[in-house]
C-alpha positions in Angstrom: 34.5 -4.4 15.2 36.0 -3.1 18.3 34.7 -1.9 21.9 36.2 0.9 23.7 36.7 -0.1 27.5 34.9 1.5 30.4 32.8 3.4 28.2 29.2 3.6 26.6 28.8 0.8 24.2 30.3 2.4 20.9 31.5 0.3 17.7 34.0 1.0 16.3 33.7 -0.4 12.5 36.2 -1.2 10.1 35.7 0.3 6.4 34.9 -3.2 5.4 32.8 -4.2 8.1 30.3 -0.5 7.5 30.4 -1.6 3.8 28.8 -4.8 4.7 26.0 -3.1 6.8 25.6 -0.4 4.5 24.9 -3.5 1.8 22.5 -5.4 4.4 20.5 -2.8 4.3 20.7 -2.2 0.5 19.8 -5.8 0.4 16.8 -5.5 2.9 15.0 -2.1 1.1 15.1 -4.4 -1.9 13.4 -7.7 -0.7 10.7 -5.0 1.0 10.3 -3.1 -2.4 9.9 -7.3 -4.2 7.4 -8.1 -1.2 4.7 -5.5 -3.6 3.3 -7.9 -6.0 1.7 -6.3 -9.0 0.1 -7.4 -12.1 1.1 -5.2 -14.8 -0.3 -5.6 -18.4 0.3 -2.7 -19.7 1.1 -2.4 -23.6 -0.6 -5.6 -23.9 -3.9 -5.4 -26.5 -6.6 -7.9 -25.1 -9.6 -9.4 -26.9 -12.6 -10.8 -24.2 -15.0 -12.3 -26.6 -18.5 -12.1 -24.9 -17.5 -9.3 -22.4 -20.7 -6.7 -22.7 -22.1 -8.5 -19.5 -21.5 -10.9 -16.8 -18.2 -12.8 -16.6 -16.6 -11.4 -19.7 -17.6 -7.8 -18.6 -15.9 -8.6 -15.4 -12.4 -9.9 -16.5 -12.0 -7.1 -19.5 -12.7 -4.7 -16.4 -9.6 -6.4 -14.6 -7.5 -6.3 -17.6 -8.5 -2.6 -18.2 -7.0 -2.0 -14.5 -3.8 -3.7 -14.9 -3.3 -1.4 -17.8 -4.2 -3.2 -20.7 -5.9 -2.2 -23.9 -9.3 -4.3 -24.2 -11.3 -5.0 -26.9 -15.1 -5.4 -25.5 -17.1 -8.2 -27.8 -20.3 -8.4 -27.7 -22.6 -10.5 -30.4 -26.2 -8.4 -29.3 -25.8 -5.9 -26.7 -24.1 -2.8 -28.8 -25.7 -0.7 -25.7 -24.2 -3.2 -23.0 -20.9 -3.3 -24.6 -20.7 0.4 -24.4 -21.4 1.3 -21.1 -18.6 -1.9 -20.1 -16.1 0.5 -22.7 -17.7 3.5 -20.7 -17.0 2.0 -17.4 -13.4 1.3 -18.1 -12.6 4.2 -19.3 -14.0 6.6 -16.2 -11.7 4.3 -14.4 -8.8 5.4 -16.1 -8.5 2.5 -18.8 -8.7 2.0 -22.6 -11.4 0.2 -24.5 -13.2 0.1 -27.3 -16.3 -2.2 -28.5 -16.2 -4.8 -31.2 -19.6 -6.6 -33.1 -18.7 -10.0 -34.3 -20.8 -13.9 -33.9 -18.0 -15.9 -32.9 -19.9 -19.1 -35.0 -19.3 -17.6 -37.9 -15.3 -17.9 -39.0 -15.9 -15.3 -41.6 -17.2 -12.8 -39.1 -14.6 -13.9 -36.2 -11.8 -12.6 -39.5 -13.2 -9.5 -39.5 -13.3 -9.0 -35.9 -9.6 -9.6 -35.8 -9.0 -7.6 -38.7 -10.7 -4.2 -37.2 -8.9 -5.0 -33.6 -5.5 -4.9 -35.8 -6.2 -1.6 -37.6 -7.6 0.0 -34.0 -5.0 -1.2 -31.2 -2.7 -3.1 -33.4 -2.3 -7.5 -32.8 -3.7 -8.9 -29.9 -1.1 -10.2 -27.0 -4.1 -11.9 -25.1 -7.1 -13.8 -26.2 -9.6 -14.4 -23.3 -12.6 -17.1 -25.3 -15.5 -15.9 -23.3 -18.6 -16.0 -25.3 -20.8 -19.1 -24.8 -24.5 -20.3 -24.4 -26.0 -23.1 -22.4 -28.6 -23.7 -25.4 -32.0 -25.3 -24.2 -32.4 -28.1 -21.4 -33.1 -31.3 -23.8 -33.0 -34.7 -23.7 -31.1 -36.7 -26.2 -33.7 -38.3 -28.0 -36.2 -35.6 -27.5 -34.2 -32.9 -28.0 -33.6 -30.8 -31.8 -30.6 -31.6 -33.6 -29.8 -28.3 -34.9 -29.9 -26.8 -31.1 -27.4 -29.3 -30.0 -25.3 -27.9 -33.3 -25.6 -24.3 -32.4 -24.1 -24.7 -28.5 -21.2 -26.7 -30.2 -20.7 -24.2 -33.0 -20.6 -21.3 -30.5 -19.2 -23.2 -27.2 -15.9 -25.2 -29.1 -16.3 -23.8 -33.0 -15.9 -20.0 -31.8 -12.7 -20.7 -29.0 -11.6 -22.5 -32.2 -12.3 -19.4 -34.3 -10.5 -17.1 -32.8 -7.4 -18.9 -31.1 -6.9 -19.6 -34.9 -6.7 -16.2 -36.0 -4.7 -15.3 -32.2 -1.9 -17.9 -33.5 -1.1 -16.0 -36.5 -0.2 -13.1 -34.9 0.9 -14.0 -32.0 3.4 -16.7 -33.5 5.6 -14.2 -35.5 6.2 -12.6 -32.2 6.8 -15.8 -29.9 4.6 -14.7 -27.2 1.2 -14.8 -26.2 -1.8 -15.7 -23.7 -4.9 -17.7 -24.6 -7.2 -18.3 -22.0 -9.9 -20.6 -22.5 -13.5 -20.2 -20.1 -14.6 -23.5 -20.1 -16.7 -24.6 -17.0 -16.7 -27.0 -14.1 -18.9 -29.3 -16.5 -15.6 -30.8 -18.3 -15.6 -32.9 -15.2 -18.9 -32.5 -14.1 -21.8 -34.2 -16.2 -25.2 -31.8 -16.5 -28.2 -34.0 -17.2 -29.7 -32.2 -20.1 -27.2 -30.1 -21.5 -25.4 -32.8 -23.3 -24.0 -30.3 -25.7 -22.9 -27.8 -23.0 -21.1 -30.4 -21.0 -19.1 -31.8 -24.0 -18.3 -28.7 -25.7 -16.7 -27.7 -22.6 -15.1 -31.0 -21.9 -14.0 -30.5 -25.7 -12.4 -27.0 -25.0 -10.3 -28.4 -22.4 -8.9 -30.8 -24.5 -7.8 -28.0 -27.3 -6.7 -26.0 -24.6 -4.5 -29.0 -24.0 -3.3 -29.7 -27.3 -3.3 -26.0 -28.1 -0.5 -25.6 -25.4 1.5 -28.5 -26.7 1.8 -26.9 -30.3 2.7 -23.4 -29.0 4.9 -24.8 -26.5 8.0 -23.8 -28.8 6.7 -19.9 -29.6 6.2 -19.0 -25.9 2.3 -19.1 -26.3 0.6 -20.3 -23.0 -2.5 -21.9 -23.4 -4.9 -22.3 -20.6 -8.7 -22.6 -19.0 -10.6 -21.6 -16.5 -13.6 -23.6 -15.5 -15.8 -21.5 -13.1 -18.3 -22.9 -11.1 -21.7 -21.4 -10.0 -21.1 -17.6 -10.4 -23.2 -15.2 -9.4 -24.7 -13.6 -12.7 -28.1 -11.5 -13.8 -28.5 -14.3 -16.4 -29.1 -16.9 -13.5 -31.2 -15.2 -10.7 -33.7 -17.2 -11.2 -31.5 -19.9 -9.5 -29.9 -17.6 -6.5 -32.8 -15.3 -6.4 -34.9 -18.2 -5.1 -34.4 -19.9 -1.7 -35.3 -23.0 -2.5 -33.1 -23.4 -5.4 -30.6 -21.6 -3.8 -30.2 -24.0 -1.1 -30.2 -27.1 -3.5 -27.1 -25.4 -5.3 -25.2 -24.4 -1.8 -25.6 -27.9 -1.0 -23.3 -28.8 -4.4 -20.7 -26.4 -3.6 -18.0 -27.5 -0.9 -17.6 -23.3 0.2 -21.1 -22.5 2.0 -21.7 -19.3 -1.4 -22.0 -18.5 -4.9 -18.9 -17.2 -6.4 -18.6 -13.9 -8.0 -17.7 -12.7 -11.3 -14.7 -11.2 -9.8 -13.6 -14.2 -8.5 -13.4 -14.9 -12.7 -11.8 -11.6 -13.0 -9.1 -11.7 -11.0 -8.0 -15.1 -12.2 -7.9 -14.0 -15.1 -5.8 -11.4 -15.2 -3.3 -13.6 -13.0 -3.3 -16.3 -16.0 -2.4 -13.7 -18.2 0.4 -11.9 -16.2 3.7 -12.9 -16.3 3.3 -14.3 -12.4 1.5 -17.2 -14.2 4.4 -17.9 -16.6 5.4 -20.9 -15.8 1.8 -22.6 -16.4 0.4 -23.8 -19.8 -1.8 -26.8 -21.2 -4.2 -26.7 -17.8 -7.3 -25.5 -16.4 -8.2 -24.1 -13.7 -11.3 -24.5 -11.3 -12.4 -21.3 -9.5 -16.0 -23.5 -8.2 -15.8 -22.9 -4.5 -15.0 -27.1 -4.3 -18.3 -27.7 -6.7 -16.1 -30.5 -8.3 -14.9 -32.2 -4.9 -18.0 -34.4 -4.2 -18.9 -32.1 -1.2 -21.5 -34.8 0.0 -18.8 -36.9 1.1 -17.2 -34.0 3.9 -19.9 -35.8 6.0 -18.8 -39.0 5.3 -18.9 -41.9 2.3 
């Protein structure tokens, strides 16, 4: 680069030196056109077991708008799972609903089976569907109830991430995501069979990710915290109990179902790639002892 003397600053620019510029600023539109991160499913055929209401409803809706194709569960709810399929689809998406009982392998076969003939295999497996079951204490409590939360809670993830495998290992690739809760580290006085059935699906989401390791099948959880749901106003519609479950979260609120949504459909993308065999906590810091931010 040269200066011409006694005039106006004017460069004068070799053919090499204008090439470089010229790629500088190639390179700069580029890194501005990578700084637009967006989650992009589309092609990919998702099953949300459980996903007529609440936080099921809320991630198929998210994997709907990244452009996938979602199968809606539902168990009871035809009319709920409907208007979910309904929703998604005024909003530009592709849905359809789906009847099975998760508890029931025989029923969780079929479900797979009439996803295959309508969308083709499933790329993502989202293991929703769950029940709390009564509050009971062991010793007082009913057998068979205690059965029923672990036949739905662990036997139905088990159910269906069985069938997922077989299609999704031919292909090497494939996404299960497990909803577990923040009670696989937090114990829940009463709901014995809730708390282990969910510490139980973290531990197959574990070993799940270690056997797939090899077909490029992620497996992980997420373990939501208390989230904001028709099923439990009872709790946040009341400010007494309201206040006593602030004061076990470390963030001063309730979390939303799209907080569930959208990390949902960031496991599944290809931005979470790189993670398999853990779970993660979207609890607001429920599991972080928040007594202790005012001291031990």
């Amino acid at each position: 680069m040269t200066l011409l003397s006694g005039q106006p600053f004017v460069a004068i620019l070799s053919y090499h030196e204008y090439c470089l510029i010229l790629r500088c600023d190639a390179y700069a539109m580029d890194l501005d056109k990578k700084s637009k991160v967006i989650i992009d499913l589309t092609g990919k055929i998702v099953l949300v077991t459980g996903s007529s209401s609440g936080l099921g409803a809320a991630i198929a809706k998210y994997m709907a708008r990244a452009g996938a194709k979602v199968a809606v569960h539902y168990h009871s709810g035809k009319d709920r799972a409907d208007e979910i399929v309904n929703e998604i689809k005024k909003d530009g998406g592709f849905a359809m609903s789906f009847y099975g009982d998760v508890s029931k392998k025989d029923d969780v076969m079929k479900l797979f089976s009439e996803i295959d003939s309508s969308f083709g295999p499933i790329d993502i497996l989202v293991n929703n569907a769950g029940i709390d079951g009564k509050r009971e204490l062991v010793g007082d409590d009913v057998p068979e109830d205690w059965e029923k939360v672990i036949q739905v809670n662990l036997m139905g993830p088990y159910y269906c991430a069985r069938e997922a495998v077989k299609r999704m290992k031919p292909r090497k690739s494939g996404v299960i995501i497990n909803i577990t809760s923040v009670h696989e580290y937090v114990p829940w006085s009463g709901y014995t069979a809730y708390s282990s059935a969910k510490a139980g699906l973290s531990m197959f989401t574990k070993a799940l990710a270690q056997e797939l390791s090899d077909y490029g099948i992620r497996v992980v959880a997420i373990a939501p915290g208390a989230i904001k749901t028709p099923i439990n106003k009872d709790v946040w519609g009341n400010p007494e109990s309201l206040k006593d479950l602030l004061d076990k979260i470390a963030m001063p609120r309730l979390g939303e179902v799209d907080d569930i949504g959208q990390a949902a459909v960031f496991l599944a993308s290809d931005l979470a790639s790189y993670i398999t065999g853990t779970t993660l906590l979207v609890d607001g810091g429920m599991a972080l002892y928040p007594d202790f931010k005012h001291g031990g």
